[in-house]
C-alpha positions as CSV (number, residue, x, y, z in Angstrom):
1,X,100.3,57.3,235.1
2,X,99.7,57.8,231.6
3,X,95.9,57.8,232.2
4,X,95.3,60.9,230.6
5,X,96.2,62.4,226.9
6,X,94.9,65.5,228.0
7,X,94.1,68.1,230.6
8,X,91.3,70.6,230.2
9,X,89.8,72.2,233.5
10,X,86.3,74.4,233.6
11,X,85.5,77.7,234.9
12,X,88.6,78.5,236.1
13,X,89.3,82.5,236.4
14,X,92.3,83.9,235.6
15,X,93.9,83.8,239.0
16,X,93.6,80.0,239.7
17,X,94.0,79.1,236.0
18,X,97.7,80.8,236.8
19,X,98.2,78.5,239.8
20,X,96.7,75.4,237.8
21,X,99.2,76.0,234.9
22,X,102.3,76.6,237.2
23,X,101.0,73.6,239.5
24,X,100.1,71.0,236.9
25,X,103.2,68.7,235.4
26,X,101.4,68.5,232.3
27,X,100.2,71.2,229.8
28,X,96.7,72.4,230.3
29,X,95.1,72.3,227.0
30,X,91.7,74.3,227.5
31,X,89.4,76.3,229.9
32,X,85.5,75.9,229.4
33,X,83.6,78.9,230.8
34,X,80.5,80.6,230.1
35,X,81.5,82.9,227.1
36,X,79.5,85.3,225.1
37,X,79.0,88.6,224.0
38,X,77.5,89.6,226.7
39,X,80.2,88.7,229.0
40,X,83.5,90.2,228.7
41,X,85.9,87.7,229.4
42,X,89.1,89.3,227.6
43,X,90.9,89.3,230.9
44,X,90.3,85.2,230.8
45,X,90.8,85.1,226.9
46,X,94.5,86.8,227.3
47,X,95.9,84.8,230.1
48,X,94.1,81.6,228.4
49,X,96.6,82.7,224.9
50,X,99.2,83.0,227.1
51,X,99.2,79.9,229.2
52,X,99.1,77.9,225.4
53,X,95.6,77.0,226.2
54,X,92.1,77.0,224.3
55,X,89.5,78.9,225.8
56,X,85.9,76.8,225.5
57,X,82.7,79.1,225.2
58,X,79.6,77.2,226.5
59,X,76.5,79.0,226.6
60,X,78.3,81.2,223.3
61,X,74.5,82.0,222.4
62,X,73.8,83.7,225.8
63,X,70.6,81.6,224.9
64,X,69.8,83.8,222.3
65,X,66.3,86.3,223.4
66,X,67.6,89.6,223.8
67,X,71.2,88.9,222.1
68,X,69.9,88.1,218.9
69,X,67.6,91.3,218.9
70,X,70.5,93.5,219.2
71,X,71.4,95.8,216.3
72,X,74.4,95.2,215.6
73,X,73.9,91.4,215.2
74,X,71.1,92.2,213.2
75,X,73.0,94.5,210.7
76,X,75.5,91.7,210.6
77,X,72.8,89.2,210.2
78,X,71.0,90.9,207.1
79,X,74.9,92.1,205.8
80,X,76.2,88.7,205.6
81,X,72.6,87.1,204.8
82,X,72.9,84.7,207.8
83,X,71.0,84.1,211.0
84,X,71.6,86.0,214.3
85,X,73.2,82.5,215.9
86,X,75.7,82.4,213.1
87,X,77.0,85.9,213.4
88,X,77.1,85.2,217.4
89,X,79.3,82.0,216.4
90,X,81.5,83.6,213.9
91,X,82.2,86.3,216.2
92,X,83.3,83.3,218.7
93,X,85.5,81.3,216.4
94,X,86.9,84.6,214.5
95,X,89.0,85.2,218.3
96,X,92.2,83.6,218.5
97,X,92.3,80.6,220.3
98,X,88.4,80.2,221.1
99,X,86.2,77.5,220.5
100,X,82.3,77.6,220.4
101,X,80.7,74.5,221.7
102,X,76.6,75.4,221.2
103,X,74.0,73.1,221.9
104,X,71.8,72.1,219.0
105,X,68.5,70.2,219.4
106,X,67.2,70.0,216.0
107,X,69.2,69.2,212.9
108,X,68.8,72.4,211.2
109,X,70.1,74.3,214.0
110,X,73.6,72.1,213.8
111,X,73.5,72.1,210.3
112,X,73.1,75.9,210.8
113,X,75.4,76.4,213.8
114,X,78.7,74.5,211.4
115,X,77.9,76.9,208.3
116,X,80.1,79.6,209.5
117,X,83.0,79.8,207.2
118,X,81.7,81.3,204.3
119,X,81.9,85.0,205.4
120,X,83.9,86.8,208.1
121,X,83.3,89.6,210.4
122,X,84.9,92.9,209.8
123,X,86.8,94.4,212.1
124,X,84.1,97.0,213.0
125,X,81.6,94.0,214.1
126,X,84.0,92.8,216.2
127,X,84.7,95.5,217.7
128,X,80.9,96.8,218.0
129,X,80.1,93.1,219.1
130,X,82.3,93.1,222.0
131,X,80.8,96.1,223.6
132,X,77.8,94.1,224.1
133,X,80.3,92.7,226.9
134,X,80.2,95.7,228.8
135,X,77.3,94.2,230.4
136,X,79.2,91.6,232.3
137,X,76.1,89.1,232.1
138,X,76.4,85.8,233.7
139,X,74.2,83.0,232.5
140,X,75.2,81.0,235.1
141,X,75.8,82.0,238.8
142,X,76.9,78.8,240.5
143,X,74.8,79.6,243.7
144,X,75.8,77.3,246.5
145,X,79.1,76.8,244.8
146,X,80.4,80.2,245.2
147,X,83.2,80.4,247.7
148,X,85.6,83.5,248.5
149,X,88.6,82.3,246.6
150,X,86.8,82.0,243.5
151,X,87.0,85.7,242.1
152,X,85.6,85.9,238.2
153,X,87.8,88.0,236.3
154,X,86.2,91.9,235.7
155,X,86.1,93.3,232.6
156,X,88.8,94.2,231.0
């Protein structure tokens, strides 16, 4: 008892993320999953809003490659005269309720991955950045931890 100041879980879909919040005595205060644009997770990001609860985007660069070559990031990229990886990471934090946790392994890519909050999306890039989802890419599969009960939420 009172070990805990705060419960997060990870990967949870929608389904069991409904049955955690209604089993849990305590709030549930955020849900890491894979989350970028290539993955449509609005299904996940509505219930997370509802349920009071942050949703946490690991992988939110869909480790870059292909993503970044995308027009529409690069149109935002040269608009906004930032990289591809910011407009990625504004497009995160710009959501309601979403965090963007990406991993840096050289100073200028941290330094580069916190200067986001100089500019802001329009509506239109959100928008045309979301479609990207429509692919419903996983980064990461789970393999051998896959089990019959665990149904990702489809796109939405």
């Amino acid at each position: 008892s009172g070990m805990a100041r705060h419960i997060g879980v990870s990967n949870f879909p929608s389904g069991l993320l409904a049955e955690a919040v209604h089993l849990s005595d305590a709030p549930l205060l955020a849900n890491q999953v894979e989350y970028h644009p290539y993955l449509d997770q609005t299904k996940l990001h509505v219930a997370c809003r509802a349920a009071g609860m942050a949703m946490v985007a690991y992988c939110p660069l869909g480790r870059g490659g292909a993503l970044f070559e995308e027009e529409v990031i690069g149109a935002a990229s040269k608009r906004h005269g930032k990289s591809p990886a910011q407009i990625v990471l504004r497009w995160h934090v710009q959501q309601e309720g979403v965090v963007a946790i990406p991993r840096a392994e050289r100073k200028e890519w941290l330094a580069e991955n916190i200067d986001l909050f100089d500019f802001e999306l329009s509506a239109y890039e959100m928008t045309a950045i979301s479609r990207l989802g429509s692919r419903n890419h996983r980064i990461e599969d789970f393999g051998s931890l896959k089990c019959d009960s665990l149904q990702w939420d489809q796109p939405g």
